[in-house]
C-alpha positions in Angstrom: 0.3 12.3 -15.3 -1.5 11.6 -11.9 0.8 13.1 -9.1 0.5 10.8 -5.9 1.8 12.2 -3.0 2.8 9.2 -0.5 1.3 9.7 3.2 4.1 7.5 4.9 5.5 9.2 7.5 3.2 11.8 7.4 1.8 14.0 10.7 -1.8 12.7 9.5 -0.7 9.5 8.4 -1.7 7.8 11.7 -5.0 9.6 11.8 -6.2 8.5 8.3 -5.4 4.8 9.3 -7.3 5.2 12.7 -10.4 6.9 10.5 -10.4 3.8 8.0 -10.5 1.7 11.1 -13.3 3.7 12.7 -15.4 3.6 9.8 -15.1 -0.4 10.1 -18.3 0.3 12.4 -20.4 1.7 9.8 -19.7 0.2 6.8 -20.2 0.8 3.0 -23.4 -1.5 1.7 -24.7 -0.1 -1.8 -26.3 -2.3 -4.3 -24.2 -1.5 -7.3 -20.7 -2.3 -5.9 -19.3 -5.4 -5.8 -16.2 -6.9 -4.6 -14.6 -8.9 -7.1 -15.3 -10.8 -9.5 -16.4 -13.6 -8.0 -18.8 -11.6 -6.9 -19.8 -9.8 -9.9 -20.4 -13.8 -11.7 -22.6 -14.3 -8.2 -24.9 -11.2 -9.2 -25.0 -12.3 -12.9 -26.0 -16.0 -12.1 -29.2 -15.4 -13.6 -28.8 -12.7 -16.0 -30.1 -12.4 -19.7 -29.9 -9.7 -22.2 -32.7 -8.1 -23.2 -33.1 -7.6 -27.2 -31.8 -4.3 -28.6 -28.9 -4.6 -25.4 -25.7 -4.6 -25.6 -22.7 -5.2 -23.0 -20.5 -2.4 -21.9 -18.0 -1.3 -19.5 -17.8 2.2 -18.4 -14.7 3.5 -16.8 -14.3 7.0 -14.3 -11.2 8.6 -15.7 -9.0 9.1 -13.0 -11.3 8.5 -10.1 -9.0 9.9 -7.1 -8.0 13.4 -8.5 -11.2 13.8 -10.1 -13.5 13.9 -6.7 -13.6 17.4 -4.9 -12.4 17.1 -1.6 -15.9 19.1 -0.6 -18.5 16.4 -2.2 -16.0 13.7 -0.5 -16.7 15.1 2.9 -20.4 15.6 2.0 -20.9 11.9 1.0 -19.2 10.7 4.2 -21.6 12.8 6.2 -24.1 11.7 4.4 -23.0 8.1 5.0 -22.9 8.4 8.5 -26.0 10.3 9.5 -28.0 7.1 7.0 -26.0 4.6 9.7 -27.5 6.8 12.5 -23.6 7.7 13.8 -24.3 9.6 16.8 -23.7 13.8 15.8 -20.6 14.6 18.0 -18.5 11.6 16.6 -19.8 13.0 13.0 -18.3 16.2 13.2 -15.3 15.0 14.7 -14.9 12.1 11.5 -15.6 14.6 9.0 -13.1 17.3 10.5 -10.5 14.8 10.9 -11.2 13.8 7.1 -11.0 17.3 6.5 -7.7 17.6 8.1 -5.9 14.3 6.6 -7.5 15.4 2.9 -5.5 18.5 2.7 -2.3 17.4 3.8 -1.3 16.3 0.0 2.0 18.2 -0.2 5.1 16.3 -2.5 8.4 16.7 -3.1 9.3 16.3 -7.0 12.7 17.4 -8.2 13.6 19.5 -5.4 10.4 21.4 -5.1 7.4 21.1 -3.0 3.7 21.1 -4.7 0.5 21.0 -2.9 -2.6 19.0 -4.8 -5.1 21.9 -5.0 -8.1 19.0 -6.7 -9.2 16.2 -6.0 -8.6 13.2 -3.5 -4.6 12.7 -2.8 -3.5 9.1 -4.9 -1.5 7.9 -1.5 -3.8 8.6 1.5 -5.6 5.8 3.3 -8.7 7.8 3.5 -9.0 8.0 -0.8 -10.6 4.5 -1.7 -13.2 5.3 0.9 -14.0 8.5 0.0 -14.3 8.0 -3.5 -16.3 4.9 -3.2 -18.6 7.1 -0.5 -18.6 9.6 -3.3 -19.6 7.1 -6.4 -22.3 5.2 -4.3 -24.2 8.8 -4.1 -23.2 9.4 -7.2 -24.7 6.4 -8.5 -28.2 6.7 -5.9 -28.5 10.4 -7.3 -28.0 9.5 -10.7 -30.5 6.7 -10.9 -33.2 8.3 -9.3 -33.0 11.4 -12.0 -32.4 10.0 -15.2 -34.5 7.1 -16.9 -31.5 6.5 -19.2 -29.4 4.9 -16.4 -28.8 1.4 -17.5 -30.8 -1.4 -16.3 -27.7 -3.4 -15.2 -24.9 -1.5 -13.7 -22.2 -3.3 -11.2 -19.3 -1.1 -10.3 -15.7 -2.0 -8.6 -14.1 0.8 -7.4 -14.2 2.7 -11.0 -14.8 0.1 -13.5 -18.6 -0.2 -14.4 -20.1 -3.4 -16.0 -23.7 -2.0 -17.7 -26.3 -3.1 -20.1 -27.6 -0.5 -22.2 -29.8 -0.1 -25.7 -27.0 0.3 -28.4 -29.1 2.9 -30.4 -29.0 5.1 -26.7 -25.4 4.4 -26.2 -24.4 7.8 -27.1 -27.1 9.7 -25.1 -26.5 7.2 -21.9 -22.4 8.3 -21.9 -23.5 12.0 -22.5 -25.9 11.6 -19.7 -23.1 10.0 -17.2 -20.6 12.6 -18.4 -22.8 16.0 -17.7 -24.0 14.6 -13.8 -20.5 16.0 -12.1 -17.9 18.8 -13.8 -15.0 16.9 -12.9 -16.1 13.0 -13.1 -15.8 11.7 -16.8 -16.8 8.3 -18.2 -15.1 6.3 -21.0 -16.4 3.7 -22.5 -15.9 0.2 -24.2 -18.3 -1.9 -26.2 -18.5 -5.6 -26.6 -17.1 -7.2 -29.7 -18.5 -10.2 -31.7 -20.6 -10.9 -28.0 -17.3 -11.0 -25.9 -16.3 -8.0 -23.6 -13.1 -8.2 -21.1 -13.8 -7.2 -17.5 -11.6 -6.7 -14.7 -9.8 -10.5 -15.5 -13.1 -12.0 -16.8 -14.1 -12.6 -20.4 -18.3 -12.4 -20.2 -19.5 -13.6 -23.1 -23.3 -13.9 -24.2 -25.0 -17.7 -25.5 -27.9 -17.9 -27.9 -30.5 -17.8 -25.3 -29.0 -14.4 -24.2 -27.7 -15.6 -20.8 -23.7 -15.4 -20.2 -20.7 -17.3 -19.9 -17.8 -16.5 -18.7 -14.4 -17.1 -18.9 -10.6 -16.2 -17.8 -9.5 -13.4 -19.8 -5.6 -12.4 -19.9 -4.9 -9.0 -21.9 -2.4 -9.8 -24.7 0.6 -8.7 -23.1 0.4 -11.1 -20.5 3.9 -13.8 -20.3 2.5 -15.9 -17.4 5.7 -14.7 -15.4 5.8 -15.2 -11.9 8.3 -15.9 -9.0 10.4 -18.4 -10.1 11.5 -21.9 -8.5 15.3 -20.5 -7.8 14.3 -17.3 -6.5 14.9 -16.5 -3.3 11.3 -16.1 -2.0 9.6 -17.6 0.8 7.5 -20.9 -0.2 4.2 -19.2 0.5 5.1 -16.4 -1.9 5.8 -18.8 -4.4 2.6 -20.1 -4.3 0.4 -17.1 -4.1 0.3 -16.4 -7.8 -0.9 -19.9 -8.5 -3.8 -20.6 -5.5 -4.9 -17.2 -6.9 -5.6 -18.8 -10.4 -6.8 -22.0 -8.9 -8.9 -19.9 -6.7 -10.2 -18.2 -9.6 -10.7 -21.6 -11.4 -12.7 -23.3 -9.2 -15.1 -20.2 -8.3 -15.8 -18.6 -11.9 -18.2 -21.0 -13.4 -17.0 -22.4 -16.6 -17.9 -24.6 -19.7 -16.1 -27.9 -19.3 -13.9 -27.6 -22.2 -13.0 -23.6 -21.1 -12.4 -24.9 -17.5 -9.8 -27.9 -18.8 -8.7 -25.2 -21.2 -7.8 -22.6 -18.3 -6.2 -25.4 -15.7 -4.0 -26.7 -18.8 -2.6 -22.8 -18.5 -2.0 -23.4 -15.0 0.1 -25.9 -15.3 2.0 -24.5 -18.3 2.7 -21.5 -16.4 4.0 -23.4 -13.4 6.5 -25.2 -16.1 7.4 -21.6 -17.4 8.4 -20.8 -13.8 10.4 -24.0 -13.3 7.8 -25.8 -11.2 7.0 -29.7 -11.8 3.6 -30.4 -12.7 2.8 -32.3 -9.0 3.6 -28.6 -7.8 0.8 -26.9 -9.5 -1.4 -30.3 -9.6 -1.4 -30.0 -5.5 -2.6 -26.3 -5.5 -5.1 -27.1 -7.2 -6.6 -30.3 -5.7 -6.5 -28.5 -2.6 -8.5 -25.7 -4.2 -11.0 -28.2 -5.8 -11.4 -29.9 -2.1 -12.1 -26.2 -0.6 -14.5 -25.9 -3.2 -16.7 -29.4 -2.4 -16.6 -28.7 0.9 -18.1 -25.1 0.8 -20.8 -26.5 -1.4 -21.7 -29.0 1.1 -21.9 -26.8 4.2 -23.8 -23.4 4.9 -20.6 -22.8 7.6 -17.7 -20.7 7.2 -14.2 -20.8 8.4 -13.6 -18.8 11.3 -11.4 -15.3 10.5 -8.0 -16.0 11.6 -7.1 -13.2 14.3 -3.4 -13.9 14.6 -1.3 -11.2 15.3 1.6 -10.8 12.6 5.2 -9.7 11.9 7.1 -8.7 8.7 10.6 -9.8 8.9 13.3 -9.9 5.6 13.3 -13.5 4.2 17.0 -14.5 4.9 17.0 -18.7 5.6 17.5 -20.4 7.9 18.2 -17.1 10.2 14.5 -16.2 10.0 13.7 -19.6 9.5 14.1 -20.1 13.4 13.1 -17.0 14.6 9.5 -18.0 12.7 9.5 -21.4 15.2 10.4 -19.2 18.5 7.6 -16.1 17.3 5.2 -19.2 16.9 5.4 -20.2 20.4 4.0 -16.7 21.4 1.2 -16.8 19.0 2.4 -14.9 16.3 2.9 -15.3 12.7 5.3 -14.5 10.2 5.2 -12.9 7.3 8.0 -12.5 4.7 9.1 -9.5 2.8 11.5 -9.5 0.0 14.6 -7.0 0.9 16.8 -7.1 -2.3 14.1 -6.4 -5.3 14.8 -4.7 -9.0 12.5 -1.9 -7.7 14.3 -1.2 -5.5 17.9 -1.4 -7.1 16.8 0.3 -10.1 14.1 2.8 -9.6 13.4 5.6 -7.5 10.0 6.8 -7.2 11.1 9.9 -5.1 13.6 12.4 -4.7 16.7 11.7 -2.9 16.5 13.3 0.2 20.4 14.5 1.1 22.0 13.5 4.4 22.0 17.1 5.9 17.9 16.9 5.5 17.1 13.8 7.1 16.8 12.8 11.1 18.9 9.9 12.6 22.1 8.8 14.2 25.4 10.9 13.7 28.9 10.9 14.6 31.3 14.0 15.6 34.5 13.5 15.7 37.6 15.2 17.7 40.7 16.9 15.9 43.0 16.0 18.6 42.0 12.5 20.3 40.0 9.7 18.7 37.0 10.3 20.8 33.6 10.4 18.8 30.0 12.1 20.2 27.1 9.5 18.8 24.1 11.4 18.9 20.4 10.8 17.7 18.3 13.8 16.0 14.7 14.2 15.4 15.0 17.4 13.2 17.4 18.2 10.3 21.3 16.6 10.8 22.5 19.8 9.3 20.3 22.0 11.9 21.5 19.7 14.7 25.2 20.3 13.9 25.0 23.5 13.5 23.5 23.8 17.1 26.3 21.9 18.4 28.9 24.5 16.8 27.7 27.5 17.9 27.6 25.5 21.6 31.0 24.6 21.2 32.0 28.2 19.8 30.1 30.2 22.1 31.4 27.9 25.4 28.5 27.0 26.3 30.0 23.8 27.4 25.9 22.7 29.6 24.3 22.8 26.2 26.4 19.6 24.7 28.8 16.8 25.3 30.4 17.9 22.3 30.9 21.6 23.9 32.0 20.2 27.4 35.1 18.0 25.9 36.5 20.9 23.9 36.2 23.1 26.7 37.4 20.9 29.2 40.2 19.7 27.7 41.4 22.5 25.0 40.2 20.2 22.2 39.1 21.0 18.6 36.3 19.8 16.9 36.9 18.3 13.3 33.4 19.1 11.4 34.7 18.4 8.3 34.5 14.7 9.3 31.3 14.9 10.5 29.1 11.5 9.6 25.6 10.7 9.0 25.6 7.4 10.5 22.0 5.9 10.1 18.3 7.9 8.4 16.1 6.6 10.7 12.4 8.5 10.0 10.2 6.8 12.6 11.1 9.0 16.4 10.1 5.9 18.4 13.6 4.0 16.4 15.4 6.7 17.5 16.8 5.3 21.2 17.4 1.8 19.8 19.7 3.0 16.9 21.5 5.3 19.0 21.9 2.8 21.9 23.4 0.3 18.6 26.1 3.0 17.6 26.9 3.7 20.8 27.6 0.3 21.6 29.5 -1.3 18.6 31.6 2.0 18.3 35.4 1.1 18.9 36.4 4.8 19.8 35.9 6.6 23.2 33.0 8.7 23.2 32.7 12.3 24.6 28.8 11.3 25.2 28.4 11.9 29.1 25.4 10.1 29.4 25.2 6.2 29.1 23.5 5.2 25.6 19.3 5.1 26.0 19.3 1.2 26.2 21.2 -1.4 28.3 21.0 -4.6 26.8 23.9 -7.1 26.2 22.4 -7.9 22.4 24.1 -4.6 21.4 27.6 -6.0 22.2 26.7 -9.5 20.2 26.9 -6.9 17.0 30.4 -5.6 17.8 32.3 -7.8 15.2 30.2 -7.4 12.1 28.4 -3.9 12.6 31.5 -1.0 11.8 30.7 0.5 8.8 28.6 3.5 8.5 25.6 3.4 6.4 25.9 6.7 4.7 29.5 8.6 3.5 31.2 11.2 5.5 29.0 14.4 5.3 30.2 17.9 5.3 28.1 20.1 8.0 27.0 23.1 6.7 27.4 26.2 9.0 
């Protein structure tokens, strides 16, 4: 089991994704990574096995919790003193990398663990640090031993090689005593044919390669189907991803018909007609002839963008009026199996979390809507020792029973909204306060005016969460 302990909402959760954008300025160029496999077929173009070779693919087991935090760091300092960073802004990177590295605590059955090895499966800072990490790893490796194989082209921690087959054994014993923790599996080719990453390489008589679209034998060719409720865009994606591939891996003729045939039979699988699938892929096939006939490349599309719920035609029009400002829309699906069936983490209970609550009187129907940063349950119990002590300046909730010989009923205490992000905290409170149908003992007016609160009276009453007992 690999633990992965998620960094969302994390104190260095911001600071890893500023880092990753940092490092933008000095990026990662080594000559045995590539970036895909479109890219890997580039590098092989003119490729040919030499006699007594034979095709592997290496594999690092468990990449991320196998690379010390320590040779991490190292590598990126390394990194950046080759790009010439200036010193100052090295030390501060690699102290910040430090910092986010070892802030790998999570929660798993109602107990907290800390990763004491390796890089946290979760951060934003891992896939750079472990590709920062196998680059040297590769440069020190190659240098030292004359057993390191001839071809090697790595992405992320799968390694296409060439090596002698009689020094097969001797090259993975090699590869497996360079670093304590990093081990390397490996997997030979079979009657000339290995499978890599979704590629099938395959070697001719003459000793070049072919190459060809390889699914693993589990594969159904199930996508997004026609009736789901999915954005059009994200009905497409699975298909201009194979026509993409399709028109960039170079194919025999007959392997190329072969593979678009699929295409289309997977489209019909989905419940798409074939004029569906065909105009995916004549628009990859024109994207294709034009980038053969011109050196120029599109221009990077800069757009700022927006996740919203897909919910037509509501979103449907707010994607016209976000279009007139220059931004762009991007759908998300809200209502997934995932997320109706599994959970990944422990429940965290009401009393833990931060976000909206409700307190209710005993002897009128006024309600105190109030917003909390920290625990509910440490929040409340502030409130009671206010309202028990009469310290009727310290809360709203205090003042009203003093004032008017009131009693509090904290046994109906509610846990109205979880709201994790602080900067969502004035909004949702200023929505409760708004829609609620009850006085309020609240002296202050809610954190934001605006007359779109009151447009949510009819439809937004019922409480997200069930009434919570306090505790204390």
């Amino acid at each position: 089991m690999r633990p992965i302990s998620s960094n969302i909402c994390t104190p260095t959760e911001k600071m890893a994704a500023w880092l990753v954008e940092e490092m933008r300025k000095y990026p990662v160029k080594h000559g045995k990574s590539v970036l895909n496999s479109v890219d890997l077929v580039e590098n092989l173009k003119d490729f040919k096995v030499r006699r007594g070779e034979i095709l592997v693919s290496f594999d690092v087991s468990a990449l991320f919790p196998s690379v010390p935090i320590s040779d991490a760091l190292r590598s990126l300092r390394r990194h950046l003193e080759r790009r010439r960073a200036p010193p100052n802004q090295i030390a501060a990177y690699v102290t910040i990398a430090e910092v986010c590295m070892n802030q790998n605590y999570f929660l798993f059955r109602g107990k907290f663990y800390k990763q004491t090895f390796g890089l946290s499966m979760g951060s934003k800072l891992s896939p750079l640090l472990a590709e920062l990490f196998m680059s040297d790893f590769e440069t020190d490796l190659e240098k030292r031993e004359k057993l390191f194989p001839r071809v090697w082209w790595r992405y992320v921690d799968d390694i296409f090689a060439t090596v002698k087959e009689r020094y097969l054994p001797q090259t993975l014993e090699t590869l497996n005593n360079q670093h304590s923790s990093i081990k390397f599996t490996v997997e030979k080719e079979v009657d000339g044919k290995l499978p890599f990453l979704d590629l099938l390489i395959s070697r001719k008589e003459d000793n070049t390669v072919k190459f060809g679209i390889y699914r693993k034998p589990t594969s159904t060719d199930r996508y997004i189907t026609v009736d789901s409720n999915h954005f059009g865009a994200q009905k497409q994606a699975a298909f201009h991803s194979m026509a993409h591939r399709l028109y960039n891996i170079p194919m025999e003729s007959h392997e190329f018909e072969l593979e678009k045939q699929k295409i289309l039979q997977a489209g019909e699988l989905n419940g798409y007609d074939q004029e569906f699938v065909s105009k995916i892929l004549r628009k990859h096939e024109r994207k294709k002839l034009r980038s053969n006939a011109t050196t120029f490349k599109p221009e990077r599309d800069e757009s700022q963008r927006v996740s919203l719920p897909y919910h037509p035609p509501l979103t449907n029009s707010i994607c016209k009026i976000l279009s007139k400002h220059g931004l762009k829309v991007a759908y998300k699906s809200s209502n997934t199996l995932k997320d109706r069936l599994v959970a990944l983490k422990d429940k965290v209970p009401p009393e833990e979390r931060s976000g909206i609550y409700e307190i209710p009187c005993q002897n009128c129907p006024a309600v105190y809507i109030g917003q909390t940063r920290r625990k509910f349950r440490t929040r409340i119990k502030e409130h009671k020792n206010a309202v028990d002590n009469g310290r009727s300046n310290e809360s709203s909730v205090a003042a009203h029973a003093s004032e008017l010989n009131h009693h509090i009923d904290w046994g109906k205490v509610k846990f109205k909204k979880c709201v994790r992000k602080a900067s969502h905290l004035n909004a949702w409170e200023s929505m409760y306060i708004t829609t609620s149908e009850r006085p309020l003992m609240n002296e202050d007016d809610a954190p934001i005016i605006s007359p779109l609160f009151n447009l949510l009276k009819p439809s937004f009453q019922q409480p997200d969460h069930p009434s919570t007992n306090t505790i204390g």
